[in-house]
N, C-alpha and C positions, 0 to 999 in steps of 0.2 A: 504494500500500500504506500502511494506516495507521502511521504512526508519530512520535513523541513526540519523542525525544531526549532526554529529563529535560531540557525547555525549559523547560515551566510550573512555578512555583511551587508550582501545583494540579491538580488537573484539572476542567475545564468539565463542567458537566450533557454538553455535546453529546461530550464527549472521554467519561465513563460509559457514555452512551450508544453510542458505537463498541464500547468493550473488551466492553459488556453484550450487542452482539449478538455476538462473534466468541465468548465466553463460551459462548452456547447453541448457537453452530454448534459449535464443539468438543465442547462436551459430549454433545451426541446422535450427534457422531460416535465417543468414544469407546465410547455403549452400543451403537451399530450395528456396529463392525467386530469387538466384543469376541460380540456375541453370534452374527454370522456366523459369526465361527468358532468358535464354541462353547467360547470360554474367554477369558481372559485376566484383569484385574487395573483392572476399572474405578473402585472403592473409591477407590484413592488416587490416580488417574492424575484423576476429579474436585476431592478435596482439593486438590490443588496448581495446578489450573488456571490462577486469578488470579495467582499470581505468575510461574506460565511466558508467561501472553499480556505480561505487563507487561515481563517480560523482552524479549520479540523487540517489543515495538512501541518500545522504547526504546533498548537496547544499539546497539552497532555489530555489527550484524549481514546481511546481505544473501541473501535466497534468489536473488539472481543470481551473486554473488561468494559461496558459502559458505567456503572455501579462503580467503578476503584475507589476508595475511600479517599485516595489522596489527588483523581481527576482535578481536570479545570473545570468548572461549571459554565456552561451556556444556555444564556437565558433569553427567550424571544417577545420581547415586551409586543411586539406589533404582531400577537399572534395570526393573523389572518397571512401573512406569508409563509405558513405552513407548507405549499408548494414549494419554494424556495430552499424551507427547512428538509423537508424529506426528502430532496434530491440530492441534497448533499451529503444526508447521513446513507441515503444507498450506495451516493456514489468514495464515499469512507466505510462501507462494510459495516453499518449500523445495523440496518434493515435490507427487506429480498426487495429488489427494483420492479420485481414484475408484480408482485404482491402490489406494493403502491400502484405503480400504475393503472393498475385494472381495478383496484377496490377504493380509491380516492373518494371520501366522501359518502362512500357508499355506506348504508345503513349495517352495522353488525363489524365493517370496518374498524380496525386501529387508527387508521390513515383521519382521520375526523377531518372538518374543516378548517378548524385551530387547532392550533399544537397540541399533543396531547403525550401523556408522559405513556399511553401503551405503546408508544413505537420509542425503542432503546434510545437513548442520546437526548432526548427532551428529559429537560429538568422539571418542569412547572408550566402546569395548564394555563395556556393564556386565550385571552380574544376582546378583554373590556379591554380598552386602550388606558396607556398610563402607569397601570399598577406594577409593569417587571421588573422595573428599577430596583422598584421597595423589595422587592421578594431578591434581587440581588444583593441587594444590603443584607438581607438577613444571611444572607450566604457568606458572604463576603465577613459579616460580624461573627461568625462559624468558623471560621477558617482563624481570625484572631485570637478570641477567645480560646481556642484547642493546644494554643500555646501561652495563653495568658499567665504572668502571676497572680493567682485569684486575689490577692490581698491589696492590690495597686487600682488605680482609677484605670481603665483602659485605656484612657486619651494619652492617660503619662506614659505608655509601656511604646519603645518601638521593639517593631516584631517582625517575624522574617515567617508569614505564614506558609502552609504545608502548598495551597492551590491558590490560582487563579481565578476573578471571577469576571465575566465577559457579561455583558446585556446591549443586545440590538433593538434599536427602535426608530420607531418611524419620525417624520420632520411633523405633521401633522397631526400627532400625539403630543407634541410637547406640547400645547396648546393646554394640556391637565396639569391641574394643581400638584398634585399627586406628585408629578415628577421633580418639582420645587422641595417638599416635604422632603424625597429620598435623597437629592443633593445633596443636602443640608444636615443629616445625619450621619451620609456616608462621611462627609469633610470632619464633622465635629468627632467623629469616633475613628479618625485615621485610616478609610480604608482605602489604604494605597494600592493591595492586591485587587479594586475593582477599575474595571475597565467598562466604559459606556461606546455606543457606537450608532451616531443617528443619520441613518440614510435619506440625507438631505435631497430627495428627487422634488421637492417644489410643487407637490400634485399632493391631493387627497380627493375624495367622492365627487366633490359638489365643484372641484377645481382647481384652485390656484389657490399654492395656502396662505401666497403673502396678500392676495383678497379675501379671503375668506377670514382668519384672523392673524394680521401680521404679527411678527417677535422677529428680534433678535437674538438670534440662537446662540452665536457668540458671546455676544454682550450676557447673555443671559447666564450661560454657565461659570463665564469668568468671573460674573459676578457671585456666585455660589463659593469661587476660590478654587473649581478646579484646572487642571491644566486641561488646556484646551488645545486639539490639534485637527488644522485644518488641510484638507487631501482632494484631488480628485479620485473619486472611487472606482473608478476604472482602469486607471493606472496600477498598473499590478506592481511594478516598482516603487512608487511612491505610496502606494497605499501598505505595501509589506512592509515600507521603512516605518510608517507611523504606528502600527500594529507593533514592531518589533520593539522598537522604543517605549511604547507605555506600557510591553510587556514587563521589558528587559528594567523601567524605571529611570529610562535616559529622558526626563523632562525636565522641566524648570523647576518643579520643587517633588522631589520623587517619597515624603511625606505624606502626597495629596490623589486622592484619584485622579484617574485621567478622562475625558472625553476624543474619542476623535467624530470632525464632523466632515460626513464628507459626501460631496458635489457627485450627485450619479444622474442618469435618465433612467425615468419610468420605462416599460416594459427593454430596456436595451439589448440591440441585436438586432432588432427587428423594426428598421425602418417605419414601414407602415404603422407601428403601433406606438412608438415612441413620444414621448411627452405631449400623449393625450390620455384626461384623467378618467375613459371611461374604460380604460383596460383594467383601472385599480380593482375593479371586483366582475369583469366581465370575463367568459370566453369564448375565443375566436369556433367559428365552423368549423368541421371535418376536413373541408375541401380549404378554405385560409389558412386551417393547422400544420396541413402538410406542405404546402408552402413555405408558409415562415420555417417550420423546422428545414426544408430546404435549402432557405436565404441563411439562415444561425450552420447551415455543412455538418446538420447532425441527418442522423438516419432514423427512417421512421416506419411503424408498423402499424399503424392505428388500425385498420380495418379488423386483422386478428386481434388485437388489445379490445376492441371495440364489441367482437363477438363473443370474446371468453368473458368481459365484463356482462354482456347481456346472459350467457348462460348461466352466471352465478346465482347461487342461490345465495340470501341473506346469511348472514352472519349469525355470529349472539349478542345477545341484549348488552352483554358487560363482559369488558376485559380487566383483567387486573392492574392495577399500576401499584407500581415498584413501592415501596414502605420502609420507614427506615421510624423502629419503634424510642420509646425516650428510654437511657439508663434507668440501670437499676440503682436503687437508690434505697438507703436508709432512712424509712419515716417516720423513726421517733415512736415513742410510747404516747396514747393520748393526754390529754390535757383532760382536767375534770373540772369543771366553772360549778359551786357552790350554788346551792340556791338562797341564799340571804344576801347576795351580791350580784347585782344585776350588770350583766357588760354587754357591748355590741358582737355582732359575727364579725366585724372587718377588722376591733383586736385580737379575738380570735384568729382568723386568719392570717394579720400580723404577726402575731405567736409561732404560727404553725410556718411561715416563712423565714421567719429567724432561725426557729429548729434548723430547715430544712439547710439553711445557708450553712449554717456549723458545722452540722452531719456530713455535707457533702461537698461542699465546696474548697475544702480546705489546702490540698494538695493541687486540683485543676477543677476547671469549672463544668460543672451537671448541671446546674439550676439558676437560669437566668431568669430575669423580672425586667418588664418593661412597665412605665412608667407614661404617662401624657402630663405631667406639671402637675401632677395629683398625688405625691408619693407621700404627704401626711396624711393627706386625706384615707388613700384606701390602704395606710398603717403601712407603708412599703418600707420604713426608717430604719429601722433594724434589720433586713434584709440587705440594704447598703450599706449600712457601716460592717456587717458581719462579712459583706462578700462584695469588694468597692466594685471589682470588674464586671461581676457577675449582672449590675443592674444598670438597665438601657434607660437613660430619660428621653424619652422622646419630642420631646415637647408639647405643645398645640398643635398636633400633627397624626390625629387619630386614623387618618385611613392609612399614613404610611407605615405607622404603629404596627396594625392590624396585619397589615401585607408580612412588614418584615418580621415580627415574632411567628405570623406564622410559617415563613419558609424556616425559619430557627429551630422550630421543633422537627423540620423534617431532617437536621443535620447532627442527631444524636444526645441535644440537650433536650431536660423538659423545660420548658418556657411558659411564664404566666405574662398575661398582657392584663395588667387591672389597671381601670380607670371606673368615672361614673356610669350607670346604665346606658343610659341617655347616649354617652357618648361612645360606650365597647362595642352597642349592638345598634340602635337603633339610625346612628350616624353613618356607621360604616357596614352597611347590613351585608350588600354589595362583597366589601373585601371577607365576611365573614363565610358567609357564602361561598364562595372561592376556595376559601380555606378547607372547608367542606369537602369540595370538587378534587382538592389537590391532595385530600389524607394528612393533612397535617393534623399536628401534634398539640394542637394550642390547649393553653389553661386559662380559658379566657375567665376571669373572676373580677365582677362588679357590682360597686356600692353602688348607695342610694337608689337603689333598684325601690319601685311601686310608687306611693306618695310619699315617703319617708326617706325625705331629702332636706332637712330642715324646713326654712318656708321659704325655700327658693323659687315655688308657684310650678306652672305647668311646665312650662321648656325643658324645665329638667325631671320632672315628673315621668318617667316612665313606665307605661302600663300596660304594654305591649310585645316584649321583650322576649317572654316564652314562646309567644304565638309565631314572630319574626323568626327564631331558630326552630321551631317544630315545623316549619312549614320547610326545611332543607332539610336533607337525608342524612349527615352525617355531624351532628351534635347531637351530645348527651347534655340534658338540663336538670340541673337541680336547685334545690333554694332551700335552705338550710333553715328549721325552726326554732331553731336558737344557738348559742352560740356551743354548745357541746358537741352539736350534728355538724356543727362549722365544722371544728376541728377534724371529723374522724372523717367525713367529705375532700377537706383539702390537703389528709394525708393518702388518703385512697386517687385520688388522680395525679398526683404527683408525679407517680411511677408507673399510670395508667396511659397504654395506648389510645388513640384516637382523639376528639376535638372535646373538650369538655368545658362545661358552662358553669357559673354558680351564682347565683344572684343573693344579694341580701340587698337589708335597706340601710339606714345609718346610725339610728339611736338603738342606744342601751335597751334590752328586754329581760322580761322572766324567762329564767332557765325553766323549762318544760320538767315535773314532778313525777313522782312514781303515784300511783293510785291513793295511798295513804300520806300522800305530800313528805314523805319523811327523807325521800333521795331524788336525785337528779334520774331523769329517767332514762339519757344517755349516759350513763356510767362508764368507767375504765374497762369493762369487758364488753362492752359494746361496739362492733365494727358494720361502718357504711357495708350496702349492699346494692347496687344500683338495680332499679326494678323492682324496689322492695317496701313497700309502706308499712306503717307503724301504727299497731292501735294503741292511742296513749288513755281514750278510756272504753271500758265497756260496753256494753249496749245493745238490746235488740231492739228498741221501739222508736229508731230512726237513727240516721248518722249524717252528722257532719263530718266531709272531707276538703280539708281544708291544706294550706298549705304555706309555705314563710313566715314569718311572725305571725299573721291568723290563726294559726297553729295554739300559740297560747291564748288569745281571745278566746277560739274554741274549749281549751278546755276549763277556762274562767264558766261559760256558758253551761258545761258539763250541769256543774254544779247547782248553777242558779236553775234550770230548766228541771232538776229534781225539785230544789223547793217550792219552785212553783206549780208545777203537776204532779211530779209522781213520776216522770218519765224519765226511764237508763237510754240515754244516747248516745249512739258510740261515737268519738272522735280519734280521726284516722289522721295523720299525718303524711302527705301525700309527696314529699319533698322530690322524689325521682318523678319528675314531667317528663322526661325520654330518658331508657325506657319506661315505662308506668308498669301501676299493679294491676293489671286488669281481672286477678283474680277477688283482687278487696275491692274492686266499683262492685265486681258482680256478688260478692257477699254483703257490701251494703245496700244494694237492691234489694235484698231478702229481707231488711225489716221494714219496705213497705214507702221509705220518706228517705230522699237525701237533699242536702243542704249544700253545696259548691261554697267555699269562702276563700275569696282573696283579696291582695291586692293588686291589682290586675284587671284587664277588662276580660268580662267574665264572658265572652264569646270568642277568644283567643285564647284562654288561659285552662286551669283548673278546669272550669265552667264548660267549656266548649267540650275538651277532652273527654269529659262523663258522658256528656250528652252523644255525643260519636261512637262511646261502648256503648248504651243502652242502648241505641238506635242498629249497631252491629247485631248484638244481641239478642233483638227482640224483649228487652224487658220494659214492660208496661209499670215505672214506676216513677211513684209522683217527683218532680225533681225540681227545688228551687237552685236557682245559681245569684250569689251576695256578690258582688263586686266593683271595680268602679267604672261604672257603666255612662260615664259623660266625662269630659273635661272637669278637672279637679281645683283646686286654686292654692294659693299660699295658706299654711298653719301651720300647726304644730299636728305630729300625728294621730295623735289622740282626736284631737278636734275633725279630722278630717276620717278617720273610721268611723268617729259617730254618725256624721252627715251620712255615710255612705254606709251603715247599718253591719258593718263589719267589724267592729268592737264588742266584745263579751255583751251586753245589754243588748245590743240589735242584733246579735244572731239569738241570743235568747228570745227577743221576741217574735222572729219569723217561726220558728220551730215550733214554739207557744199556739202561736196563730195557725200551723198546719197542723199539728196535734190535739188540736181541741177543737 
């Protein structure tokens, strides 16, 4: 397999001559598989070719080891030149050529129409514009960190990390905020092994980007502080020297990442199609295809590709992508919170991050925290002073946050991203989502989750938050009923694969009691079980399922609902929202009356969840859902449960009112 290593100084006529024939085989393979299936995005996926074959003949890359632990990472922020991508890793021995070609796009396919991590050599699923950057930062902070001194600032440490990190992106993407956020992180946290690379072709959808919305791409990154290097991208000399330099760290301050930007034509090669913007997602006919493959001196078979693609049969629903699970790790004996001493879940889980930093950080770094300018807020203090490298602040910059902690969990660390509700899930739903898509590893864990956010009023009110992650496939959500279930919660995902959520709210609660009020009901020999609800009291003659602080409302409620009727109501603690217990909705169906309590709007939340098993189910039972079911306003929490009948007294009196 051809490849380079940024050995030469130059590159040889005979060295032009390799990249210029893998050049024309890619290129005709990008109008072939794009026009087989009758769409796709060959515009820029040619634009950028020169610099992705320079890429793979060079970096540490291997299409037999794509997986190496010590690879260079390549990450395609402008996923839609996925064309572009696959032909290079065919034409590198990632993937089988023929494969691609005939299955591009096609339904049961790898080949998707954005990047996708089931064909070897993709890092991270893309296709929102914007976000690859951030997800290269986390990589790139991956690579730092695995040789950090855990006990220093990381910004103070220079470091000679193990890989390289590369992210290509389009000129008409930088237009996202997104990519400001990632700049500005990579600079402040030194990450000199990343490398950016925006294929300045001048074209997007709608036209011409410097009408559509102009920038200064230049001015723009210089001003961020990175080095900036400007090429024609076509020039396979000059484009190998600027590559080789921000490889190699030959820039102006080789402290600083690098950007190269450089000068290409849309669809190139191909005359006829050349810097006009309606090839960016368009493709040519049968009979145009084989043409232009003609004019590009590559060779072509369409007619057979054409009928082996019509003979196929679909595919399967799902491929696996590649997973890389978090360390194991030491998580501490629980923590036992007293019930004569009321605390919040987020010291709690401050607590259980401190542990966590001591236990395991102490030698090299497992357990990173990211931060949005919120780190007394959601108790992250002690987590940094115990482990300085270990914690990310990211600033006001929650969607790039979100990105890059989550490509962080996918590089061997477990990583927690806490901030406010408002801002973890409901801001950056989008990048959470993704995260989703991509198998990562996040611990995304956040305050002032429901109306219990002091009386900072609605904007930060959120009530919505369960429903936003149960509606995507791959988060687990929980919400902790006090701050004991905190603890035993955020030592069980710690060292748990896959995406996990945890909501609380802000203020101090009662620790939830044993039946005879005389212990905590989360005791020391009590561990989390995800999918597993808790009857905290007994009951056949109705239940409340209730769930986050409601939790102890509820069983306030227990109480008063005997002395006023006579009636055992059972209260269930419902804190696992994905998985759920759908064996305790359908055993509290059997006595006849249940009660849904949150905080939350109760057609998202709790609320909605019940209603979806009984409706599953066929069970015909009477079902009220408490929640907060409008627009909230500023108070204190107490005052705003009452309004909204979700305080001990107003679930007492709906239960009252259906029982009698």
């Amino acid at each position: 397999m051809f490849h380079l290593g940024f050995e030469p100084d130059t590159l040889s006529d005979e060295h032009i001559d390799s990249l210029e024939a893998i050049r024309v085989q890619c290129a005709s393979d990008i109008l072939a598989m794009t026009t087989l299936a009758g769409c796709g995005h060959p515009g820029g996926s040619m634009s950028s070719l020169h610099f992705l074959i320079l890429l793979y003949a060079n970096c540490k890359l291997d299409g037999k080891l794509p997986m190496a632990e010590d690879r260079d990472r390549v990450f395609i922020s402008h996923g839609h030149i996925s064309p572009g991508m696959y032909s290079v890793l065919s034409a590198f021995g990632f993937c089988d050529r023929r494969e691609m070609l005939v299955t591009f796009r096609r339904f049961g396919s790898v080949f998707g129409g954005h990047v996708e991590m089931g064909v070897p050599g993709v890092e991270w699923n893309t296709g929102n514009l914007g976000q690859g950057l951030s997800a290269a930062v986390g990589s790139a902070l991956g690579a730092r960190l695995a040789v950090a001194n855990p006990s220093q600032d990381l910004r103070e440490q220079e470091l000679q990390p193990a890989y390289r990190v590369v992210c290509a992106m389009g000129d008409g993407e930088q237009q996202k905020g997104q990519l400001a956020e990632a700049r500005r992180l990579a600079l402040k946290y030194g990450c000199s092994n990343l490398i950016g690379f925006v294929d300045r072709n001048r074209l997007q959808i709608g036209g011409e980007t410097d009408d559509i919305m102009p920038q200064q791409l230049t001015q723009d990154w210089n001003a961020e502080g990175w080095n900036v290097l400007e090429v024609n991208g076509h020039d396979w000399q000059a484009l190998y020297s600027a590559l080789r330099r921000a490889y190699r760290g030959d820039v102006t301050d080789p402290s600083r990442p690098t950007v190269i930007i450089a000068d290409t034509v849309m669809s190139y090669g191909v005359p006829s199609m050349e810097n006009l913007a309606k090839w960016h997602g368009q493709a040519l006919s049968l009979d145009d295809c084989k043409e232009a493959i003609g004019i590009l001196g590559g060779s072509e078979e369409l007619d057979e590709l054409l009928a082996e693609r019509n003979r196929r049969e679909p595919g399967p629903l799902h491929h696996p992508f590649p997973t890389n699970p978090p360390p194991e790790l030491d998580v501490g004996e629980p923590i036992v919170y007293p019930l004569d001493k009321k605390t919040d879940c987020r010291s709690a889980y401050g607590a259980v991050m401190t542990e966590l930093a001591e236990r395991n950080n102490s030698d090299k770094i497992r357990v990173a925290a990211f931060s949005a300018d919120l780190e007394g807020s959601v108790k992250l203090n002690g987590f940094h002073a115990a482990s300085p490298a270990g914690f990310i602040e990211g600033g006001i910059q929650e969607h790039n946050s979100a990105t890059a902690s989550g490509r962080l969990s996918r590089e061997g660390y477990s990583v927690f991203f806490s901030t406010f509700g408002i801002f973890g899930v409901t801001e950056v739903f989008n990048q959470q989502r993704l995260n989703g898509f991509n198998k990562s590893n996040l611990k995304l864990v956040c305050t002032h989750c429901g109306t219990d956010v002091g009386e900072d009023g609605p904007t930060h009110q959120v009530v919505d938050y369960a429903g936003l992650l149960r509606s995507t496939f791959d988060w687990d959500v929980y919400v902790p009923a006090d701050p004991n279930q905190c603890d035993r919660i955020i030592r069980h995902i710690a060292g748990s694969p896959g995406n996990q959520f945890v909501g609380m709210g802000r203020s101090k609660m009662t620790v939830l009691s044993t039946g005879d009020g005389q212990a905590p009901w989360y005791d020391a020999s009590h561990a989390f079980h995800p999918g597993k609800a808790d009857i905290i009291r007994e009951g056949d003659d109705g239940a409340i399922l209730a769930v986050g602080p409601v939790v102890g409302e509820a069983q306030l409620a227990h109480d008063l609902i005997y002395d006023r009727i006579g009636k055992r109501v059972r209260v269930v603690n419902m804190a696992s929202l994905r998985p759920f217990d759908r064996a305790a909705i359908l055993a509290a169906s059997d006595t006849g009356f249940i009660l849904t309590a949150e905080d939350h709007h109760p057609d998202t939340g709790l609320g909605g969840l019940v209603s979806l098993v009984l409706a599953d189910e066929g069970r015909a039972t009477r079902l009220e859902r408490a929640g907060v079911n409008e627009w909230p306003m500023s108070g204190k929490p107490a005052e705003i449960y009452s309004a909204f009948r979700i305080d001990a007294q107003g679930l007492t009196d709906r239960v009252v009112r259906a029982l009698t």
